[in-house]
N, C-alpha and C positions, 0 to 999 in steps of 0.2 A: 189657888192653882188647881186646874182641876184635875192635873195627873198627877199626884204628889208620887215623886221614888221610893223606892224602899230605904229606910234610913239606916238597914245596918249593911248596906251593900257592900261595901270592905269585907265584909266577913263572906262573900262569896268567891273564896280562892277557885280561882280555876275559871271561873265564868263574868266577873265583874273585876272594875279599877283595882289596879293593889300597885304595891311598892313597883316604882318603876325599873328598868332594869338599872339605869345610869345609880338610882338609889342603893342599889345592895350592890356593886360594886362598888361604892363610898364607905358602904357599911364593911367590908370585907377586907377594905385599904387602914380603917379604923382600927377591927378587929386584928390584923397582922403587926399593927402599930403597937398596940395594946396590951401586951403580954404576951405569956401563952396560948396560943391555938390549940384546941383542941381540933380534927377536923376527922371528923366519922364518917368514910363511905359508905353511898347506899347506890343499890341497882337501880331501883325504882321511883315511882312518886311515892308509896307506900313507906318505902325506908326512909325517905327525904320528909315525911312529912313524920315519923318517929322521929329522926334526928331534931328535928325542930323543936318538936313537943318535948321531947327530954330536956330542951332548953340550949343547946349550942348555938353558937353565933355563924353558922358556915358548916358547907357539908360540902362532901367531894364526891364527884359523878363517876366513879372509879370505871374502869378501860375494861380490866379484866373482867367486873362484875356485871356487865354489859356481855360480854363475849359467852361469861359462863352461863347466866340467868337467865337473859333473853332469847339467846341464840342454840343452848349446849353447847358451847364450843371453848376450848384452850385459849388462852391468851398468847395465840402468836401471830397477831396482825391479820383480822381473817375479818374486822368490822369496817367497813367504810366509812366515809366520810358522810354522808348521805341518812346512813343511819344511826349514828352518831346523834347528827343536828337534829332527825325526828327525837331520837331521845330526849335530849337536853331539852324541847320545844317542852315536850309531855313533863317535864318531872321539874323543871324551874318556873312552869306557871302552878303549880301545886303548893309552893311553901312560897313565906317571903324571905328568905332567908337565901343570902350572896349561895352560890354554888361554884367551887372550883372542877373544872372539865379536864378530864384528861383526855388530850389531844395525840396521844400515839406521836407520834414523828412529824405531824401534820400534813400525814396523805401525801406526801413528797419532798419537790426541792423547796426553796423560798416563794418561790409566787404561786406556788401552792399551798403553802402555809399562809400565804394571804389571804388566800381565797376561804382557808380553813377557822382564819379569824374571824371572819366578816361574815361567813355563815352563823357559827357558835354565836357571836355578838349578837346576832337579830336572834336568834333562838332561844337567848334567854343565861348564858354563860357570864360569870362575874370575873371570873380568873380562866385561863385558858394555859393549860399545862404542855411543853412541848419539847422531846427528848433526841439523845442525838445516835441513836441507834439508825442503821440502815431498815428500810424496809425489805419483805415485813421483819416489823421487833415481836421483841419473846421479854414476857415477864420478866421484870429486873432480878428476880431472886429465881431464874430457870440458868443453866446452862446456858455456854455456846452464843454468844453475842456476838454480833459484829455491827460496826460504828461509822460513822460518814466523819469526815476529818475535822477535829474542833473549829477551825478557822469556817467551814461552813455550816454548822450551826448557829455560831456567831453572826453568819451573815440572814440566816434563816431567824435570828430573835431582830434583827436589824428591821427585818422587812415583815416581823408581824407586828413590832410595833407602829410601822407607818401604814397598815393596815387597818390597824383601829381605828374606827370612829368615833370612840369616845376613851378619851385616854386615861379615863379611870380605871379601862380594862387593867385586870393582873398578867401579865405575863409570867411563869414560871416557868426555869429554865432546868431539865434533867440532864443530869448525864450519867449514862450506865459504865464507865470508862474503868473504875474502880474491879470489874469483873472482869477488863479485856488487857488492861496496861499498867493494873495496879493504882491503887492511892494517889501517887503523886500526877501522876496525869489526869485524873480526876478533880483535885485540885485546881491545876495549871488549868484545865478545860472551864472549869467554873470561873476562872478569875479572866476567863475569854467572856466568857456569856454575863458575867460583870460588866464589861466594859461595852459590850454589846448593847445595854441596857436593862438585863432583866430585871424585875423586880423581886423574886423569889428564887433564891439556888435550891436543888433536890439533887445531892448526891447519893444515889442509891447503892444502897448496899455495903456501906461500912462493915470490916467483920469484928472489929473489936473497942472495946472504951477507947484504948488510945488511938483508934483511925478516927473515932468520931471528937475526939479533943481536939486531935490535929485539924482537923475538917474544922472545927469550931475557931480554930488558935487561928486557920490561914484563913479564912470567908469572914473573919470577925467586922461587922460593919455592914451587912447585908442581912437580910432576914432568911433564915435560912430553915429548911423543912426536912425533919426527918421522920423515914418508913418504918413504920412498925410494922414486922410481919411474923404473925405467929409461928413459930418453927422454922422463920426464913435465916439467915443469914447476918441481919444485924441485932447486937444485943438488947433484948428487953430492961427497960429501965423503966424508973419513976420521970413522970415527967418534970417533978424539982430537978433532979441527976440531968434531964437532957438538956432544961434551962440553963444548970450549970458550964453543961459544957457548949454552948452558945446556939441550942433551935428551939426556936421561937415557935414554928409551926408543923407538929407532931401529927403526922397521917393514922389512921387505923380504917386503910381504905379498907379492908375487905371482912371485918372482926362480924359487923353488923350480920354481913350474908353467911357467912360460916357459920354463926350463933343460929342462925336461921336454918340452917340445913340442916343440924344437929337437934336441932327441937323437931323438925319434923320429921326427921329418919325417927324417932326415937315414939311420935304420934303416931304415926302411921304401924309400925311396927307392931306398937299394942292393939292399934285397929286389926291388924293383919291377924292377932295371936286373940283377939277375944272377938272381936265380929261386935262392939260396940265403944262408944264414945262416953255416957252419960259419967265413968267414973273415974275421967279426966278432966271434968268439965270444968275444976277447980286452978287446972294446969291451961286453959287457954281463956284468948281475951273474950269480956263479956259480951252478950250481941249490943248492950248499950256502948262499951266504948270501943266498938269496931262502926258503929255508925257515928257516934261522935267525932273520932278520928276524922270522920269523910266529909264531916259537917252537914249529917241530914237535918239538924233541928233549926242550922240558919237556912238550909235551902226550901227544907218546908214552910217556914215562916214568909218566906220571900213569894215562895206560889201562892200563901193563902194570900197575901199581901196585893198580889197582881188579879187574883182572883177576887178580892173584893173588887177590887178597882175597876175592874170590869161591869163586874156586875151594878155598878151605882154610876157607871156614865153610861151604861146604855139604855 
């Protein structure tokens, strides 16, 4: 042959074949099956592709770290749907590794949450996350919610599930109800979005062990995902302790980008107070594995690759 390909082309995340999407959506159906989830939010491709390298099986496209990272802006419903899906395009062809999206309320009523499937889906989303707040919503762990009536989320998980085109998608189903009507309607709302079909319940915001056992005792039989949020509102546990009390799939959507924000308030600060870098340099990553990270050594290999190849059929 006399245009032989590059043989390690897999290894060009981001610009050659990799894990197809319908693939890390199988993988993500496995991992949920599987035990404990761990699932690490990140902003970016950068944090998505840390998540990966540390070795987890699934990462999530957190809403709010989108809002604050990207944008500057609070987490009270201020991102569209539009830039959303450019996101998810940029940061699920980076890793191979399933991505769960958090889909805010799905940009409206139900056949707009259709529409909000079918975009995420071609963009590259494995799970697609979607809560029953009114638009716009406010971070589950802010004040002051207000909620669209269970029976029409229900009908909102109804019609993203006949949305998908590929029914490996995850549907996950939120409800912030627990911060507007208390616990037991929180409950009742989830055992709505059960029967609706979701595949994952996310009751947010639990405020104590025994909200989260009862949450566990009443949803028992569904896979179920609970919020970690530093300082927020539900308690910090081990995740044996959460397993115990029946979630399976443990968020720490935003741990990643806070870790992140406090490393560099805390760099820059010293830049600010000494006017040099060289003797922190032991405190940041090397320039080798900031470009291995990005995989310059298979994308170099690939140009000298086509660069021979050039050069010997012309």
């Amino acid at each position: 042959m006399p245009f032989p390909p590059f043989a390690h082309a897999a290894e060009l995340t981001g610009v050659a074949a990799d894990v197809t999407a319908h693939d890390k959506r199988i993988a993500l159906r496995s991992a949920i099956a599987g035990g404990t989830l761990v699932l690490p939010g990140a902003t970016d491709a950068m944090g998505a592709r840390l998540v990966e390298r540390a070795g987890f099986s699934a990462g999530y496209l957190t809403g709010a770290g989108l809002a604050n990272a990207t944008y500057g802006l609070p987490d009270i419903g201020l991102i569209s749907l539009a830039e959303v899906a450019d996101h998810v395009d940029r940061v699920a062809s980076a890793v191979q590794i399933p991505l769960v999206v958090d889909a805010d309320t799905g940009y409206g009523n139900a056949v707009s949450a259709m529409r909000t499937v079918q975009k995420l889906e071609r963009a590259g989303a494995a799970g697609i996350q979607l809560e029953d707040q009114e638009m716009p919503k406010r971070c589950g762990h802010f004040d002051s919610h207000a909620l669209i009536p269970g029976e029409h989320m229900a009908a909102k998980i109804v019609a993203a599930r006949q949305a998908r085109h590929d029914e490996a998608t995850v549907i996950v189903a939120r409800t912030d109800a627990r911060s507007v009507h208390g616990i037991d309607e929180a409950i009742h709302r989830a055992k709505l979005y059960i029967e609706a079909g979701a595949d994952v319940l996310f009751v947010e915001a639990p405020r104590t062990r025994d909200e989260l056992e009862l949450v566990g005792r009443e949803l028992a039989g569904t896979p179920l995902l609970v919020n970690v949020v530093e300082g927020g509102k539900t308690p910090q546990m081990s995740l044996e302790e959460y397993e115990r009390l029946g979630f399976t799939v443990v968020l720490f959507a935003n741990y990643l980008m806070r870790s992140m924000m406090a490393a560099g308030q805390e760099a820059l600060a010293h830049l600010a107070e000494t006017g040099e870098t060289a003797s922190r340099e032991d405190r940041m990553a090397t320039w080798q594995d900031r470009q291995e990270l990005f995989n310059l050594p298979q994308f170099s290999a690939a140009e000298a690759h086509f660069d021979r190849l050039g050069e010997a059929t012309s």
